[in-house]
gemmi code that builds the backbone of each chain (N, CA, C; Angstrom):
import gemmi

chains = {
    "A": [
        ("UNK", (11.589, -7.685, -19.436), (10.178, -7.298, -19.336), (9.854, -6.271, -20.421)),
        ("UNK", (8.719, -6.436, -21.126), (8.298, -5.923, -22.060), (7.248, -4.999, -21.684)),
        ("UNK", (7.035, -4.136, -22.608), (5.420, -3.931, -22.627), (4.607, -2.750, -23.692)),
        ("UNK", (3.892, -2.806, -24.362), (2.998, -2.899, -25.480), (1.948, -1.907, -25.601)),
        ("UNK", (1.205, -1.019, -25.576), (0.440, -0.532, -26.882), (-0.099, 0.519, -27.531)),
        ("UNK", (-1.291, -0.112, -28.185), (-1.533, 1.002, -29.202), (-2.846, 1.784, -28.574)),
        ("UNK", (-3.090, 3.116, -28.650), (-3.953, 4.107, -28.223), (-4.229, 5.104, -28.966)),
        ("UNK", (-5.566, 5.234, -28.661), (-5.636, 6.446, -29.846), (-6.093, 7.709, -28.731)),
        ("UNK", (-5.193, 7.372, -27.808), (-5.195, 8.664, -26.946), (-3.499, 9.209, -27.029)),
        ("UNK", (-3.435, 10.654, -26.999), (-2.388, 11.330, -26.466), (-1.174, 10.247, -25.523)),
        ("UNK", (-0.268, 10.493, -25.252), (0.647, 9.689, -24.513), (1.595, 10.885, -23.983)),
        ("UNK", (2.367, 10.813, -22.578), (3.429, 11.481, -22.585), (4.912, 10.636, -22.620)),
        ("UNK", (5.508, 10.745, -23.593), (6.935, 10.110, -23.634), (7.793, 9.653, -22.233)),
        ("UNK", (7.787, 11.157, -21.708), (8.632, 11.010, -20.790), (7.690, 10.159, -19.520)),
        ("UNK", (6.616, 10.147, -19.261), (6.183, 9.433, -18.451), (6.586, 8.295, -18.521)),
        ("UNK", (6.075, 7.503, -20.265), (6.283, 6.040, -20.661), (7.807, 5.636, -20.080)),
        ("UNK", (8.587, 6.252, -20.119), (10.433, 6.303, -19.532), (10.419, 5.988, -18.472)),
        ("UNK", (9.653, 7.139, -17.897), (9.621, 6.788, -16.415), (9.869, 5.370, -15.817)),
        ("UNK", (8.307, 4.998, -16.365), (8.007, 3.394, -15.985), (8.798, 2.407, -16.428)),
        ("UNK", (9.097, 2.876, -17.714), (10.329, 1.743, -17.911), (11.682, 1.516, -17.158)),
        ("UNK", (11.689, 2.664, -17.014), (12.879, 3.192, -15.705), (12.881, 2.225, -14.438)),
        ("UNK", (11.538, 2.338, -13.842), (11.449, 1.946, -12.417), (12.263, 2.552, -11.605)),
        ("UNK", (12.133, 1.263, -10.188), (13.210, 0.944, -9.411), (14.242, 0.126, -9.723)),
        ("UNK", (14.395, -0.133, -10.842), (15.720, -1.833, -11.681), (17.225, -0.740, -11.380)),
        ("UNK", (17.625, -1.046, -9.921), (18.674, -0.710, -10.241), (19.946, -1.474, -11.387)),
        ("UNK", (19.238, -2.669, -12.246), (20.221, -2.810, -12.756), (20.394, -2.443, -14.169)),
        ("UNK", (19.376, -1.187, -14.308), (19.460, -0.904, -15.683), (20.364, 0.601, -15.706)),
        ("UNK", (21.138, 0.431, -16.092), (22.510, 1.770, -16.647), (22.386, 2.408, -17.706)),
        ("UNK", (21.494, 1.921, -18.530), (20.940, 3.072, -20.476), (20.012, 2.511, -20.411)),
        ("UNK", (19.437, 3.847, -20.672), (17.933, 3.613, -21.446), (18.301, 4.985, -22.667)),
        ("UNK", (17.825, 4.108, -23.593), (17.465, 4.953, -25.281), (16.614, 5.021, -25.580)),
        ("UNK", (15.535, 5.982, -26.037), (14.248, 6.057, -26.865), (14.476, 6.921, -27.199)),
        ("UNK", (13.711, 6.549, -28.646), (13.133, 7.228, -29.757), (11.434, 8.096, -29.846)),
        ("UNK", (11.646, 8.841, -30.103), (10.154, 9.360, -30.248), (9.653, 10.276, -31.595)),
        ("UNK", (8.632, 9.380, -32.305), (8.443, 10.051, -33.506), (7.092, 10.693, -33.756)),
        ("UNK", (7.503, 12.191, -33.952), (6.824, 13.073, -33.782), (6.047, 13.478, -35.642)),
        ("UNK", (4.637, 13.734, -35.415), (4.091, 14.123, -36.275), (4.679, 15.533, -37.205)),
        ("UNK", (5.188, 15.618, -38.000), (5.687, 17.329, -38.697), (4.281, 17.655, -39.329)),
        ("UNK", (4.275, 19.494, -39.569), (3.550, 19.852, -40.326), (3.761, 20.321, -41.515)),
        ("UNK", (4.914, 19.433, -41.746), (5.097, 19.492, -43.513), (5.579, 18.037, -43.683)),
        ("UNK", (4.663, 17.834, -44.956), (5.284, 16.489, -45.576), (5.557, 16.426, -47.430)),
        ("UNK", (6.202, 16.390, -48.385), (6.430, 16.438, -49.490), (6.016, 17.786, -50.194)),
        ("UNK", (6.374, 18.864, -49.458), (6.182, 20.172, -49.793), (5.198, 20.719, -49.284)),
        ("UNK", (3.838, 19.943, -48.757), (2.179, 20.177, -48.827), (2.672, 20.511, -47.150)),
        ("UNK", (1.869, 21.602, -46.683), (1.733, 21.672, -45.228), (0.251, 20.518, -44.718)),
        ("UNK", (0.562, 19.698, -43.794), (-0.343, 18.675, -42.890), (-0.903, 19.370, -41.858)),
        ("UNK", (-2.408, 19.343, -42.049), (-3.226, 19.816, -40.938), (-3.513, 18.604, -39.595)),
        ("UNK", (-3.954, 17.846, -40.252), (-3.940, 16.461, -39.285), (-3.962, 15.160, -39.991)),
        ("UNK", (-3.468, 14.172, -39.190), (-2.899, 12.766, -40.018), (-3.702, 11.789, -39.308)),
        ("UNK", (-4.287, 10.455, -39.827), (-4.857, 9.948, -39.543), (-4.390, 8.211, -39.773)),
        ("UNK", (-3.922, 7.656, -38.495), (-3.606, 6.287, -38.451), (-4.275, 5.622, -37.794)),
        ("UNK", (-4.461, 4.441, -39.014), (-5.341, 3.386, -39.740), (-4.133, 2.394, -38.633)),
        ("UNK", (-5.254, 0.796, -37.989), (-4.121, -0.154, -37.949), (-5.344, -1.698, -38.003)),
        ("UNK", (-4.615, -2.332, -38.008), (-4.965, -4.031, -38.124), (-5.702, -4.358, -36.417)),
        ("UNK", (-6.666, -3.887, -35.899), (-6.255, -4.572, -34.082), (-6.270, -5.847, -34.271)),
        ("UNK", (-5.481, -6.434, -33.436), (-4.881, -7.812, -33.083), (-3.650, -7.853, -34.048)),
        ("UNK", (-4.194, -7.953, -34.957), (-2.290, -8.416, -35.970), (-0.985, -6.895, -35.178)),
        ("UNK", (-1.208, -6.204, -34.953), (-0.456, -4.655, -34.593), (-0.045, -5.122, -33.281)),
        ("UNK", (-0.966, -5.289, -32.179), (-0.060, -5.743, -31.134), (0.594, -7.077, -31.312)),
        ("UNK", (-0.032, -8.251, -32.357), (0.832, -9.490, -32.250), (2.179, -8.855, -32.861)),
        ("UNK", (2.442, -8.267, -33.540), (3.655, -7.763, -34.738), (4.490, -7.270, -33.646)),
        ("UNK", (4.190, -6.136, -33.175), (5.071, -5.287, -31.957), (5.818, -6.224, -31.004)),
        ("UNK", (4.728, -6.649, -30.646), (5.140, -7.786, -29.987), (6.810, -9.183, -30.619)),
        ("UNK", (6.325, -9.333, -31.415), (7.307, -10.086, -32.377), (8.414, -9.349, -32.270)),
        ("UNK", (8.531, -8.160, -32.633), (9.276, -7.290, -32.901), (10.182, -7.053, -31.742)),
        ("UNK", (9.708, -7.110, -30.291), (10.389, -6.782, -29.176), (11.087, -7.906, -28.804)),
        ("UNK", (10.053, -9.229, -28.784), (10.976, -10.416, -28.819), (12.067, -11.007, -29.594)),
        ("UNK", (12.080, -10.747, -30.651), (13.873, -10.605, -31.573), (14.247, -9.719, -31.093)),
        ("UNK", (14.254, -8.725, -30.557), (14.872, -7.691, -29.597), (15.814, -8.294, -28.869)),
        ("UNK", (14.970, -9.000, -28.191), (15.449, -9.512, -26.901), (16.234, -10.674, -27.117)),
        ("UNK", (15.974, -11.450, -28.311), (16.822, -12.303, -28.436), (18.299, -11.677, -29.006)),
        ("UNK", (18.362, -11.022, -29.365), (19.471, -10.637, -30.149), (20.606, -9.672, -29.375)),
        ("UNK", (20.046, -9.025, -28.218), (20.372, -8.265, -27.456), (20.198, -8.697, -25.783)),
        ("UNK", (21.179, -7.988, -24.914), (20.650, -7.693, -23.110), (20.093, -7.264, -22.980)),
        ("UNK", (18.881, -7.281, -22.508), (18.049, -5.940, -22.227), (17.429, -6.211, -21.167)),
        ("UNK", (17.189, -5.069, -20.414), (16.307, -5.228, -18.817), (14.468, -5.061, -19.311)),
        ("UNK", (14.559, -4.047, -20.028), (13.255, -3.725, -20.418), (13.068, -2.734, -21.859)),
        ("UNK", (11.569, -3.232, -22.253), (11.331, -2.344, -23.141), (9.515, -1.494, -23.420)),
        ("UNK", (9.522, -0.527, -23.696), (8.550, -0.126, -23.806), (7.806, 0.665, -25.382)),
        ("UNK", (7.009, 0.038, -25.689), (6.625, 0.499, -26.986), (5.362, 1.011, -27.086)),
        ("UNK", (5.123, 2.250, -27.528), (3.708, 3.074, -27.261), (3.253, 3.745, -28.612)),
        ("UNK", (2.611, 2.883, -29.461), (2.219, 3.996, -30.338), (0.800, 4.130, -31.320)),
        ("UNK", (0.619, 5.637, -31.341), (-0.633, 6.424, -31.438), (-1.445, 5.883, -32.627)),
        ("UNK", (-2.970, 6.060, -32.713), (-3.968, 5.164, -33.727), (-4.561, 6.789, -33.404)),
        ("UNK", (-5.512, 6.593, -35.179), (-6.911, 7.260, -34.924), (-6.032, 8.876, -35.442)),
        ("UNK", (-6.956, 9.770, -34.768), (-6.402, 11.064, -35.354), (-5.617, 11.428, -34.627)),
        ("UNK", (-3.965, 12.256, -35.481), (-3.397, 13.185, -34.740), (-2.861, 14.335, -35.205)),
        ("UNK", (-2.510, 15.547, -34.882), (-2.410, 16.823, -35.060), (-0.537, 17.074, -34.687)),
        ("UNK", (-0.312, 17.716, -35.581), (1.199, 18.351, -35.725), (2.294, 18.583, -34.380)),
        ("UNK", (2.963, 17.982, -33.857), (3.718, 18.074, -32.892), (3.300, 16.909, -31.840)),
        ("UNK", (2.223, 16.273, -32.497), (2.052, 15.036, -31.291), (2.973, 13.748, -31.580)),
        ("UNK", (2.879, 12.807, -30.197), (4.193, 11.963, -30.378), (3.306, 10.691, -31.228)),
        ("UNK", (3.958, 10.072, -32.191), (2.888, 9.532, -33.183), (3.986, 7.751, -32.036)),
        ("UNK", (5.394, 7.636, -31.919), (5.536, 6.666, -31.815), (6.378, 6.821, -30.473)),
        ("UNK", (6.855, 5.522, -29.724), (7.885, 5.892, -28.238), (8.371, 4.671, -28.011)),
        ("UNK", (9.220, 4.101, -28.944), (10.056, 3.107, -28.751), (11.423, 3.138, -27.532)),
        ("UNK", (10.944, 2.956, -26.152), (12.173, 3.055, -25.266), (13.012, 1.682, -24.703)),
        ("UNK", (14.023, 1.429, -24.723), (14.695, 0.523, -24.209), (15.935, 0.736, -23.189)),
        ("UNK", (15.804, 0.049, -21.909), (16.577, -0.118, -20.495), (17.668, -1.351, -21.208)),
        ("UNK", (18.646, -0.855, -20.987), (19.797, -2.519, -20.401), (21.266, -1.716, -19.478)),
        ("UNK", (21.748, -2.671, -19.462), (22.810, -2.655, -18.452), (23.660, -1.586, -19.041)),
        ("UNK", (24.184, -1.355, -19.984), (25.102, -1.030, -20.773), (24.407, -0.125, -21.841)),
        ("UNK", (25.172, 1.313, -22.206), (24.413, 2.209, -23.831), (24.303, 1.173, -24.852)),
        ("UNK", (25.444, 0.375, -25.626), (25.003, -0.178, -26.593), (24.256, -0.939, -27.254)),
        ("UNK", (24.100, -1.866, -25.922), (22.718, -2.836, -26.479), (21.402, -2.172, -26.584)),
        ("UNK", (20.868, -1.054, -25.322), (20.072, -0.516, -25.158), (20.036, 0.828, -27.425)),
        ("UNK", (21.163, 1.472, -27.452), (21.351, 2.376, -28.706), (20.525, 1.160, -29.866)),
        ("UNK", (21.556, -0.108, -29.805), (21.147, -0.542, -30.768), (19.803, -1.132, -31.137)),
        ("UNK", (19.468, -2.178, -30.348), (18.083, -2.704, -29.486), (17.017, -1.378, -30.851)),
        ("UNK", (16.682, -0.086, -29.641), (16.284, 0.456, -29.855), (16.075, 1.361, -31.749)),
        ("UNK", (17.014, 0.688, -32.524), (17.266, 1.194, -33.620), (16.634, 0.202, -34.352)),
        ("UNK", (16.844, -0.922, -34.443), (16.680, -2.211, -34.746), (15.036, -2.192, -34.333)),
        ("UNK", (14.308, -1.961, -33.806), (12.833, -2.320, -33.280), (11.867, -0.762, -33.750)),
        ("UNK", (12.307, 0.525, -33.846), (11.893, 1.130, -35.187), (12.068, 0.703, -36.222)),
        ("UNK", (13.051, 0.388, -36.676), (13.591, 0.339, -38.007), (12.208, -1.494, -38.399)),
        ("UNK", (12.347, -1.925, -37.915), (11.239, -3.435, -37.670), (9.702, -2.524, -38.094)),
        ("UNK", (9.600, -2.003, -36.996), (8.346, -1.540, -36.774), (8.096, -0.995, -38.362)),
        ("UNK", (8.920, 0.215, -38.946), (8.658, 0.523, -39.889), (7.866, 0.261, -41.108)),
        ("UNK", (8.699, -1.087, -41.269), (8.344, -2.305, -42.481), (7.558, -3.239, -42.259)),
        ("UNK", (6.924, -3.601, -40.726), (6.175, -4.821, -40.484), (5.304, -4.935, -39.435)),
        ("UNK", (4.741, -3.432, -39.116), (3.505, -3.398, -38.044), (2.866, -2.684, -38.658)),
        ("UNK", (1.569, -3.702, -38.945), (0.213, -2.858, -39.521), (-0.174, -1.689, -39.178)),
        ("UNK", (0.678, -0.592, -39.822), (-0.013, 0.749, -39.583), (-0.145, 1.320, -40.719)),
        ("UNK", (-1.281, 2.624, -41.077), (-0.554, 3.189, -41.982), (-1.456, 4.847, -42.189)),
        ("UNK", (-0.632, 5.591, -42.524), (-0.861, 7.325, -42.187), (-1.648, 7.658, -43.304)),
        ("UNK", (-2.908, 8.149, -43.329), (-3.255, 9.396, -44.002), (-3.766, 10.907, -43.553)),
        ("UNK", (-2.936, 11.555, -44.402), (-2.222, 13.328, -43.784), (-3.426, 13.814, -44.638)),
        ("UNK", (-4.095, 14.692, -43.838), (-5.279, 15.835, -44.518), (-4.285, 16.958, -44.668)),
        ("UNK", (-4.323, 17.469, -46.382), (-3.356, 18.268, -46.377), (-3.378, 19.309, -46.944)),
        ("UNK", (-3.550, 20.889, -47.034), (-4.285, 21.785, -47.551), (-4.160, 21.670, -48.902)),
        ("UNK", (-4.014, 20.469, -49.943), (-4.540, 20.043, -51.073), (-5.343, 18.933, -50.651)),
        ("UNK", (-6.173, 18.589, -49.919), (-6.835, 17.115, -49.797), (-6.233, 16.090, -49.109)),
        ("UNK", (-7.063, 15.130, -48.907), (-6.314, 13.676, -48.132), (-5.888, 12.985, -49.011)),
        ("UNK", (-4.114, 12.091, -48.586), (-3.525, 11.399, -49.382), (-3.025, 10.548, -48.457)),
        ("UNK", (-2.472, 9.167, -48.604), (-2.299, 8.176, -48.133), (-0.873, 8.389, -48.356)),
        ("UNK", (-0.051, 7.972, -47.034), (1.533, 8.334, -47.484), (2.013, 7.113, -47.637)),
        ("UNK", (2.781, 6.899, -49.172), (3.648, 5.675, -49.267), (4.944, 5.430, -48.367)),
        ("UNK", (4.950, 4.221, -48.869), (6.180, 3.698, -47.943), (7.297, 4.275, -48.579)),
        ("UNK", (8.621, 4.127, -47.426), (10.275, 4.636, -48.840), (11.008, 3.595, -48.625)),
        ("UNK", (11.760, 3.414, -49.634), (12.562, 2.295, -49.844), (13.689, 2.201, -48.923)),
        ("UNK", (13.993, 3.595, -48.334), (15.017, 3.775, -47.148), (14.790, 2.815, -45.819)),
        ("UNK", (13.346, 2.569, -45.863), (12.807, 2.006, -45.160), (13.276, 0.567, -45.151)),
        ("UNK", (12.953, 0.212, -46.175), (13.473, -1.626, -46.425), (14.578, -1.744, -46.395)),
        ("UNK", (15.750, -0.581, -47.034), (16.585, -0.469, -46.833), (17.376, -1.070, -45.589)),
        ("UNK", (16.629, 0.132, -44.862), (17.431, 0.003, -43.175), (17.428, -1.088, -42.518)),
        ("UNK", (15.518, -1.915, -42.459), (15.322, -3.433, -41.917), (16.664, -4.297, -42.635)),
        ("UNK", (16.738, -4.299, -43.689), (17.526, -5.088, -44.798), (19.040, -5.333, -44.298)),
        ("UNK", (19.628, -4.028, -43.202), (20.866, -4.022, -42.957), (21.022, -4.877, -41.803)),
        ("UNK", (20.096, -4.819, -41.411), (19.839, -5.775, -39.711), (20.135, -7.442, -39.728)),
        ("UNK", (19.826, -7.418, -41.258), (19.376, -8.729, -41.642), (20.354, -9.668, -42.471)),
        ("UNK", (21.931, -8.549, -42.772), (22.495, -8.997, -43.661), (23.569, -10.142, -42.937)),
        ("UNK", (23.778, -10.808, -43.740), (24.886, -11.594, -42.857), (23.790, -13.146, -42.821)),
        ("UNK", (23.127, -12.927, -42.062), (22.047, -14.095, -41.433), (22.456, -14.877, -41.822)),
        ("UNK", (22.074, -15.455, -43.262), (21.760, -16.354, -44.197), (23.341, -17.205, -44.567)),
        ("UNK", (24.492, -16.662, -44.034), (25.900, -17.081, -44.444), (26.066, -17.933, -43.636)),
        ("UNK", (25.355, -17.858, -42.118), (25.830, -19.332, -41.004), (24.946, -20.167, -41.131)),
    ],
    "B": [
        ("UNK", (-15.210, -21.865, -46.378), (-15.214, -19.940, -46.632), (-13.561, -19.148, -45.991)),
        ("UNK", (-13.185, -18.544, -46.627), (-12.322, -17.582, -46.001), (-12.852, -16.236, -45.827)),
        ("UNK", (-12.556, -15.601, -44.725), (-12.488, -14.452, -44.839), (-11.013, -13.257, -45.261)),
        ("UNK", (-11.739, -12.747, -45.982), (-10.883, -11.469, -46.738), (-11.008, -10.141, -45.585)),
        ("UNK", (-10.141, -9.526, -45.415), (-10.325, -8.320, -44.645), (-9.158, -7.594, -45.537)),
        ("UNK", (-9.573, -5.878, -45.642), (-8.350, -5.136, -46.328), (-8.329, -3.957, -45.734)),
        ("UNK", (-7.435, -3.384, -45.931), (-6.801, -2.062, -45.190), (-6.291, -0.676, -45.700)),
        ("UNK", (-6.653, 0.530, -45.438), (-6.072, 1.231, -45.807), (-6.429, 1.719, -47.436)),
        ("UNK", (-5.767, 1.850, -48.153), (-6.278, 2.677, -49.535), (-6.773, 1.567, -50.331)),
        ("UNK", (-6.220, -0.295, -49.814), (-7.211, -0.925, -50.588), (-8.885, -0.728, -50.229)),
        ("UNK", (-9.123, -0.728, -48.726), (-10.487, -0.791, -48.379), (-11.210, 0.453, -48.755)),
        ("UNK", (-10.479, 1.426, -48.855), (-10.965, 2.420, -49.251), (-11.493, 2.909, -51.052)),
        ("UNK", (-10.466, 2.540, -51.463), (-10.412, 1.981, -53.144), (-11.437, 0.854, -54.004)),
        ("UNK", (-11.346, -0.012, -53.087), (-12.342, -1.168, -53.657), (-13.575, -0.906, -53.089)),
        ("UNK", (-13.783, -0.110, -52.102), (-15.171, -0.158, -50.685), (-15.812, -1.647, -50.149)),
        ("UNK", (-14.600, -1.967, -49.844), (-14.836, -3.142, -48.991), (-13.872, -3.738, -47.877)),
        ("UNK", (-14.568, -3.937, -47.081), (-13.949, -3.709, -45.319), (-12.986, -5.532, -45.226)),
        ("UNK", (-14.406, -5.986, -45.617), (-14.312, -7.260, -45.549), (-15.144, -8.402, -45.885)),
        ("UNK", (-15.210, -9.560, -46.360), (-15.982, -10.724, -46.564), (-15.809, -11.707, -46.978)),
        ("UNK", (-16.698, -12.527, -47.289), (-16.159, -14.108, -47.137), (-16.376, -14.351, -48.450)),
        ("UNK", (-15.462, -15.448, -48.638), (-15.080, -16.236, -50.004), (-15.438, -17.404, -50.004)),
        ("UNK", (-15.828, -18.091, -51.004), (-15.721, -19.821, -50.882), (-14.404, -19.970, -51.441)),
        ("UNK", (-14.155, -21.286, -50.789), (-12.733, -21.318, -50.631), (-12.068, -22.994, -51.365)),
        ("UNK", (-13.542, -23.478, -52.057), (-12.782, -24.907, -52.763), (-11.576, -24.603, -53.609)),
        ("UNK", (-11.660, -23.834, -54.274), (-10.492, -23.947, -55.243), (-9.375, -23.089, -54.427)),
        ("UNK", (-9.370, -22.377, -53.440), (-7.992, -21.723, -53.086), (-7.001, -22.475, -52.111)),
        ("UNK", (-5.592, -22.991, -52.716), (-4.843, -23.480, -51.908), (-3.718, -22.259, -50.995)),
        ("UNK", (-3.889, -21.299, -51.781), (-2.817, -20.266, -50.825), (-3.092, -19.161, -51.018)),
        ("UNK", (-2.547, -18.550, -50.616), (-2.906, -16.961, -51.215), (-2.605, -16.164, -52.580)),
        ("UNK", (-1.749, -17.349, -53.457), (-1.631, -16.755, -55.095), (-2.683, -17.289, -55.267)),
        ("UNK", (-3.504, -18.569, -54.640), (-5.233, -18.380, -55.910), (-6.256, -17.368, -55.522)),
        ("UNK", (-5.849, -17.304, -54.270), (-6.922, -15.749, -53.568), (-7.059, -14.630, -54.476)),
        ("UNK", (-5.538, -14.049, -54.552), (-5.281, -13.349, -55.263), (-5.709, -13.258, -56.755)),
        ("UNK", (-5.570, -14.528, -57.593), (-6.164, -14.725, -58.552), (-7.188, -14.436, -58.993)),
        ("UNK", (-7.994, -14.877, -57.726), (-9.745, -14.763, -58.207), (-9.874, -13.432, -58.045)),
        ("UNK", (-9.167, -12.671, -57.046), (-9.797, -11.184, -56.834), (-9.623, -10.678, -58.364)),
        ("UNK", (-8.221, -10.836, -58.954), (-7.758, -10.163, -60.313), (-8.818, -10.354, -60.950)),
        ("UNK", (-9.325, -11.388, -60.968), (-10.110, -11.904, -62.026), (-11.575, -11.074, -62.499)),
        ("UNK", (-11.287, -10.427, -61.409), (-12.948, -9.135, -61.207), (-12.688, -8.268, -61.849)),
        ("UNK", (-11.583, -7.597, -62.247), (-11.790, -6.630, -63.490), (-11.868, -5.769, -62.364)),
        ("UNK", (-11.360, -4.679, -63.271), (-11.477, -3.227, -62.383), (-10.146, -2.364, -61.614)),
        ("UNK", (-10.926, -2.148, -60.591), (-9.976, -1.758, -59.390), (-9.024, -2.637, -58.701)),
        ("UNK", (-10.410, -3.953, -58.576), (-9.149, -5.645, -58.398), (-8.590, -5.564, -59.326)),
        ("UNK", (-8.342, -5.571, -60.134), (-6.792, -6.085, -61.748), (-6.224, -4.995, -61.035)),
        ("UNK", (-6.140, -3.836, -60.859), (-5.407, -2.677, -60.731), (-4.825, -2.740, -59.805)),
        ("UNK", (-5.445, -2.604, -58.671), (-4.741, -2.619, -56.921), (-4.010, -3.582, -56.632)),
        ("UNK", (-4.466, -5.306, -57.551), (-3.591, -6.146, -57.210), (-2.884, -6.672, -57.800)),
        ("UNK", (-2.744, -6.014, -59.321), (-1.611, -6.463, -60.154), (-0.475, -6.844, -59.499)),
        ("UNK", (-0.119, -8.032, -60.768), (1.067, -8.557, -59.851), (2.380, -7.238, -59.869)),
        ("UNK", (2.270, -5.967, -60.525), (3.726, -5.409, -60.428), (3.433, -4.347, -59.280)),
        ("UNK", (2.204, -4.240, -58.295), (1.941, -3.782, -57.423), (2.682, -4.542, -56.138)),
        ("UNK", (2.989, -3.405, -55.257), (3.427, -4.113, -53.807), (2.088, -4.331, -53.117)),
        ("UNK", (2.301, -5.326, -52.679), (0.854, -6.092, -51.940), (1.855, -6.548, -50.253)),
        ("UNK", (1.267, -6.338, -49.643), (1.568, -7.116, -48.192), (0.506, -8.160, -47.791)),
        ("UNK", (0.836, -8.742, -47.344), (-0.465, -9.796, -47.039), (-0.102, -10.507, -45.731)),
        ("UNK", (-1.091, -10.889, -44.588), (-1.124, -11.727, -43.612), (-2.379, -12.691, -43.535)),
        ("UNK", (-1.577, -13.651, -42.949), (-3.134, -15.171, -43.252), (-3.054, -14.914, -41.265)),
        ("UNK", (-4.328, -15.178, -41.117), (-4.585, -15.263, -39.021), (-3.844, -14.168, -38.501)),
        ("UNK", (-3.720, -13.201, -39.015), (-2.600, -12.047, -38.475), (-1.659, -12.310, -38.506)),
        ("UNK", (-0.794, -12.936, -38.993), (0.755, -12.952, -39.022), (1.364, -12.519, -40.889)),
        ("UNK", (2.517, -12.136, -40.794), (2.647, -11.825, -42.347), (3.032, -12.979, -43.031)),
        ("UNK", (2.508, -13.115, -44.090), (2.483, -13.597, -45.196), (2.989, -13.706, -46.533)),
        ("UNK", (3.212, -14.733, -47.614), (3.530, -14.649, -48.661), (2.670, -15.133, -49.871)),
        ("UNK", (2.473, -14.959, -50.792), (2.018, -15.420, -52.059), (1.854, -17.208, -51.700)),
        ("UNK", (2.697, -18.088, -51.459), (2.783, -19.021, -51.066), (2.296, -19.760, -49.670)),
        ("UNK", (1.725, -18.767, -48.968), (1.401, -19.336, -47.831), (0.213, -20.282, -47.882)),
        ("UNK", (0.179, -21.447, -47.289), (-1.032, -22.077, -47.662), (-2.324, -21.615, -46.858)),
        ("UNK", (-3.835, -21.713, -47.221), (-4.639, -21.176, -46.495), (-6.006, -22.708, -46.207)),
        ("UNK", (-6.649, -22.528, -45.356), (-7.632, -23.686, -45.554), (-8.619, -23.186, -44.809)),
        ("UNK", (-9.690, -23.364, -44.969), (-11.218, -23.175, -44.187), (-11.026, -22.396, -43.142)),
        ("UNK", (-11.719, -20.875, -43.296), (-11.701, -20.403, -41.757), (-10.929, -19.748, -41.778)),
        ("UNK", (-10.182, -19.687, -42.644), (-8.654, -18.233, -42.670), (-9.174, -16.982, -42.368)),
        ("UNK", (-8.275, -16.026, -41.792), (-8.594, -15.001, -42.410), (-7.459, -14.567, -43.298)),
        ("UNK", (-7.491, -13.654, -43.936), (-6.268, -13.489, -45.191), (-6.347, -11.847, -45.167)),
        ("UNK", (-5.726, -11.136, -44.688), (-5.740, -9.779, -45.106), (-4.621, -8.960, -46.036)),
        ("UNK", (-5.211, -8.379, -46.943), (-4.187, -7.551, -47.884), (-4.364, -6.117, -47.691)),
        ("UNK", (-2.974, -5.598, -47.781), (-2.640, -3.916, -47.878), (-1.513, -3.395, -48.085)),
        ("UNK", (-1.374, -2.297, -48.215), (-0.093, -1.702, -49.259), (0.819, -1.369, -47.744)),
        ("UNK", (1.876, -1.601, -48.633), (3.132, -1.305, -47.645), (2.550, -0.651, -46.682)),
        ("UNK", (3.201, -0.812, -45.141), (3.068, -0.146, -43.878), (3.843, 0.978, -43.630)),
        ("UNK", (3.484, 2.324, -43.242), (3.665, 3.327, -42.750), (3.672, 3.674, -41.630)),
        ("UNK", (3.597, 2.733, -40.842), (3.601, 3.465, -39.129), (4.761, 4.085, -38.941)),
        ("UNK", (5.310, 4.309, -37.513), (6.354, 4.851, -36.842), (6.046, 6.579, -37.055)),
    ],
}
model = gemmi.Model(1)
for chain_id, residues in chains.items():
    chain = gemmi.Chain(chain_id)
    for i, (resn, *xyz) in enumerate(residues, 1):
        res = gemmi.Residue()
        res.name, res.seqid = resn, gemmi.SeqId(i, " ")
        for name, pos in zip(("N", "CA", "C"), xyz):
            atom = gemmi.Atom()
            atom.name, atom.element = name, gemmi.Element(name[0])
            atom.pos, atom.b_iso = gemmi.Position(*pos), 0.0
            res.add_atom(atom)
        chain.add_residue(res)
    model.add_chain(chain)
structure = gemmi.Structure()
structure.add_model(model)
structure.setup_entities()
């Protein structure tokens, strides 16, 4: 069981857990990630950041994203929550959590579906920054990381 | 007709959200692309080919090669930043 989205309201992490949690006694790990807004980015201190997204293509993508999840992995559940519109320094911008039976599928799962998200869900940040607004590029660490997920594939 | 929709520092860059194209001569999204270049300007610039471009046809992602036909929508924008 999955479940999905995007808000341009506040969220609390640990709530989103909660629910993913339930009553499933048969889930033994849950891992999430939560990525938090800083108020420094490339030297410039960030007053507030502002994410831009696609609606409809963003939840179809996430979506995508959880389902190779699931194919690739056990998993009892997953929960993916993340923030649109304006946000301010210390708020949770993303909350990728995942339940399974076992830590590893749940560790990895969960690494694998940021690391996705990164490179292939229509989002994208611009930081008001006490030099002006700038649009933050992507990093190659980024493609990088999707890239490692992916290696191997193509040999079977 | 296709529709064009763009995102992010293109929509902001070019000042345009979105709109429609006639679409006889485009078989995929390298002639889309084409015609935009072809405007001189900010199009040659933003969408040069040594620029990273992302692109999705109906919301799903896309390639240079994807074919498109009547009624698309086709959206372009620079690498994604979420998370």
């Amino acid at each position: 069981m999955y479940f999905i989205r995007v808000d341009s309201e506040p969220f609390d992490p640990n709530h989103e857990v909660d629910l993913l949690r339930g009553e499933d006694p048969a889930i033994g790990a849950v891992v999430s990630f939560i990525g938090l807004m800083r108020d420094l980015n490339e030297g410039d201190r960030v007053d507030t950041m502002f994410l831009e997204h696609y609606p409809g293509m963003t939840e179809n993508a996430l979506e995508q994203i959880v389902k190779l999840a699931f194919e690739r992995w056990q998993l009892q559940g997953c929960r993916v929550v993340h923030r649109v519109g304006e946000l301010k320094p210390t708020d949770p911008i993303v909350l990728v959590a995942v339940a399974s039976a076992h830590r590893k599928e749940a560790f990895q799962a969960c690494e694998f579906i940021i690391d996705y998200l990164k490179t292939q869900a229509p989002f994208w940040k611009k930081e008001a920054t006490e030099n002006g607004e700038r649009w933050v590029d992507a990093r190659d660490s980024d493609d990088e990381a999707i890239r490692q997920w992916f290696q191997g594939d193509n040999e079977h | 007709m296709v529709q064009l929709r763009l995102f992010a520092r293109f929509r902001e860059e070019l000042g345009v959200d979105s709109e429609q194209l006639e679409s006889d001569d485009i078989r995929c999204v390298e002639d889309l692309l084409s015609r935009l270049r072809q405007r001189g300007g900010d199009w040659s610039r933003l969408l040069a080919e040594d620029q990273r471009i992302m692109m999705a046809v109906n919301q799903e992602m896309a390639n240079p090669q994807t074919p498109l036909q009547a009624g698309d929508e086709i959206a372009l924008f620079p690498p994604v930043t979420g998370g």
